[in-house]
GUVEXTI-603571 format. One line per field, with one value per residue: residue number from 0; residue in three letters; x, z, y of N, C-alpha, C in turn. Coordinates in steps of 0.2 Angstrom, whole numbers, padded with zeros to 4 digits, always signed. Layout:
BEGIN
kolro	NUM  ... .
rodren	ALA  ... .
n_east	X  ... .
n_up	Z  ... .
n_north	Y  ... .
ca_east	X  ... .
ca_up	Z  ... .
ca_north	Y  ... .
c_east	X  ... .
c_up	Z  ... .
c_north	Y  ... .
***
This chain:
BEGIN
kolro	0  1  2  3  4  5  6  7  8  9  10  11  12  13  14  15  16  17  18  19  20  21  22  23  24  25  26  27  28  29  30  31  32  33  34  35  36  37  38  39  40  41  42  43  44  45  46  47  48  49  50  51  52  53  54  55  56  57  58  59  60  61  62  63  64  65  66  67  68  69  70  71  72  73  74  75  76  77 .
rodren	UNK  UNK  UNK  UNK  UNK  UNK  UNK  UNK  UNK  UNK  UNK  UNK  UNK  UNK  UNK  UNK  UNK  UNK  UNK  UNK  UNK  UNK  UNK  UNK  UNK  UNK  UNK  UNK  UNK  UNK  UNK  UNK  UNK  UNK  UNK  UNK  UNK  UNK  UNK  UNK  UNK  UNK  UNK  UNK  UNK  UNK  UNK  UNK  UNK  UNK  UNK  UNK  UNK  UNK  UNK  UNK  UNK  UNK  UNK  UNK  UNK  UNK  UNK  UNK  UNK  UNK  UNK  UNK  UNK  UNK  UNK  UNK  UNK  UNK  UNK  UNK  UNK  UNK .
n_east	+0027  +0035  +0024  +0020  +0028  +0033  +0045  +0063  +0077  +0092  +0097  +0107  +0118  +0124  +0118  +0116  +0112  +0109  +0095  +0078  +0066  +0050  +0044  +0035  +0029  +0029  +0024  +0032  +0045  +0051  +0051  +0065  +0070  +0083  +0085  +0095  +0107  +0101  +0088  +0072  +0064  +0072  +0071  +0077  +0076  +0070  +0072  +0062  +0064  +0077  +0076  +0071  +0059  +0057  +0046  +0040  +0031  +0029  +0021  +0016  +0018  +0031  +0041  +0040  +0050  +0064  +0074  +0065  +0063  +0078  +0077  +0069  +0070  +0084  +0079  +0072  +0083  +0088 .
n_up	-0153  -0138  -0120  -0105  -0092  -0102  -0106  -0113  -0124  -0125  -0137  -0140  -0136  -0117  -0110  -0119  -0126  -0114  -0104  -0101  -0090  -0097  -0089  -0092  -0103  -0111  -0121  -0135  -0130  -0120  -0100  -0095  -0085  -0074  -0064  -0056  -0064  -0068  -0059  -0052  -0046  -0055  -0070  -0085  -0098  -0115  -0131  -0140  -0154  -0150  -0146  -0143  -0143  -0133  -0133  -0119  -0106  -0089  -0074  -0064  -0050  -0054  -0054  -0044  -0035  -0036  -0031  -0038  -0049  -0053  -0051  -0059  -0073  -0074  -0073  -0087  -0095  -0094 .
n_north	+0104  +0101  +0094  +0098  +0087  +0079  +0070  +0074  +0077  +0087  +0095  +0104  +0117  +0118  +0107  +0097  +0081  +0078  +0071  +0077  +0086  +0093  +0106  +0118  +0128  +0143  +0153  +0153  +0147  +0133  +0128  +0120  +0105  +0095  +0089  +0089  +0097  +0106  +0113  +0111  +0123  +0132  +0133  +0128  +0138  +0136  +0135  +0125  +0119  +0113  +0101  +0087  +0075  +0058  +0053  +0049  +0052  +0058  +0056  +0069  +0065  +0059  +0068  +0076  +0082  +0088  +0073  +0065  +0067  +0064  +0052  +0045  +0049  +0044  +0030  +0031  +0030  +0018 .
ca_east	+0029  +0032  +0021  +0023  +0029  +0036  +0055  +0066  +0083  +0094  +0101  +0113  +0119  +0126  +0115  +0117  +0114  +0106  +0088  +0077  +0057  +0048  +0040  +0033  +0025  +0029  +0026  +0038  +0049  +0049  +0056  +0064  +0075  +0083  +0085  +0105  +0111  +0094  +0082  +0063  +0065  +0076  +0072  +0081  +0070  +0075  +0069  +0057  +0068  +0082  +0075  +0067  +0056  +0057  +0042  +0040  +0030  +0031  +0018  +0017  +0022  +0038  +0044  +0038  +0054  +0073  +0076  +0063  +0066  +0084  +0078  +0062  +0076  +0089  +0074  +0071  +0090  +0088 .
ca_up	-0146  -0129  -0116  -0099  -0090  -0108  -0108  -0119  -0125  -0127  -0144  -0141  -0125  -0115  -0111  -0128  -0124  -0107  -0103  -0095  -0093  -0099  -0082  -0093  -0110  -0109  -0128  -0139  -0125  -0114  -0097  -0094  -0081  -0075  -0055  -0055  -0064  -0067  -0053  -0053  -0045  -0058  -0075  -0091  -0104  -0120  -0139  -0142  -0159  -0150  -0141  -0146  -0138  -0132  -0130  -0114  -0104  -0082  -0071  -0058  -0045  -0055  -0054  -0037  -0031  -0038  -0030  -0036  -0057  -0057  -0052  -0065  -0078  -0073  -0077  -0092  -0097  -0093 .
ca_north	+0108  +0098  +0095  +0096  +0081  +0073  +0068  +0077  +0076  +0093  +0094  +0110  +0120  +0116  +0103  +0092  +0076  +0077  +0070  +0083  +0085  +0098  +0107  +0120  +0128  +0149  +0155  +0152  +0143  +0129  +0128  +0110  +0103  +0088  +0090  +0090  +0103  +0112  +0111  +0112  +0127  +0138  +0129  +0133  +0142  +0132  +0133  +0119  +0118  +0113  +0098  +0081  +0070  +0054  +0049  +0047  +0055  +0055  +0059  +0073  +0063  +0055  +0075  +0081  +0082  +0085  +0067  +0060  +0068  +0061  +0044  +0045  +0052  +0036  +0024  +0031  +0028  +0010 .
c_east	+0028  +0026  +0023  +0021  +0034  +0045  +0059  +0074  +0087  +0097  +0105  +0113  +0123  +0124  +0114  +0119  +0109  +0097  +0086  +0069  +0055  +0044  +0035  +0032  +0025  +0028  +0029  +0043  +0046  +0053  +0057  +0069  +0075  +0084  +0091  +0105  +0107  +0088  +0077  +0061  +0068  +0077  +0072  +0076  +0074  +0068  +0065  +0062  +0074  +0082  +0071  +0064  +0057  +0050  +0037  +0036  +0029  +0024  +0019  +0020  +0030  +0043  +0041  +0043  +0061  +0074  +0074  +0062  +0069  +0081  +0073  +0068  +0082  +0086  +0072  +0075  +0091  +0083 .
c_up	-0141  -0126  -0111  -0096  -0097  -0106  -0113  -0119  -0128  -0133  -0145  -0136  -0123  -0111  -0114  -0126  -0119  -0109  -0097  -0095  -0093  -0093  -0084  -0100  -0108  -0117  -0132  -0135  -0120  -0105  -0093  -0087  -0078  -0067  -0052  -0056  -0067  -0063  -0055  -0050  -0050  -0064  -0080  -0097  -0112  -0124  -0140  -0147  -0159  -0143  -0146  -0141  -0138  -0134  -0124  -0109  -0092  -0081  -0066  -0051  -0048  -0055  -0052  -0034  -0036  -0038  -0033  -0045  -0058  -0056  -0056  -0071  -0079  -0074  -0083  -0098  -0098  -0097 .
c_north	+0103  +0098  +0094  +0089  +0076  +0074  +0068  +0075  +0084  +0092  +0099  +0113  +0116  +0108  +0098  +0087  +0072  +0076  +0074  +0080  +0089  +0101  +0114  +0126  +0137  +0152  +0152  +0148  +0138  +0129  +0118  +0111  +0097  +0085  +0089  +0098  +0110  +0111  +0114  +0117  +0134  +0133  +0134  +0134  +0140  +0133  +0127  +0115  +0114  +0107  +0093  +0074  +0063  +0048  +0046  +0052  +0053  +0059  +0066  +0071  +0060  +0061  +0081  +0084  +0082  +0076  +0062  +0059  +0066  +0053  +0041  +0045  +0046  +0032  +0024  +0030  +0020  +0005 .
***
């Protein structure tokens, strides 16, 4: 199971593909987002099962902000 703040990779959805971070741990669900085209505000309720980690995990400041998860999320790409 994720933990919040770790850096995932969606593995189906429309999202497949895309690097996200885990913002939160709901049961059976996580909600992740990536600060584009899921904002940290209305994050997407995904299957654990259908996501794989990286690795990585980012602090609370590297994903205070929209601005400031895509440019955490672009470092993690690099």
């Amino acid at each position: 199971m994720p933990e919040v703040g770790e850096v995932v990779r969606a593995l189906t959805g429309r999202e497949d593909g895309r690097l996200h971070v885990v913002t939160a741990v709901c049961g059976d669900r996580v909600g992740i987002a990536d600060g584009r085209h899921r904002k940290l505000l209305c994050p997407k309720k995904k299957n654990p099962r259908h996501l794989t980690g990286l690795g990585i995990r980012l602090s609370p400041e590297q994903y205070a902000t929209d601005k400031k998860l895509r440019e955490s999320l672009r470092e993690c790409l690099s």
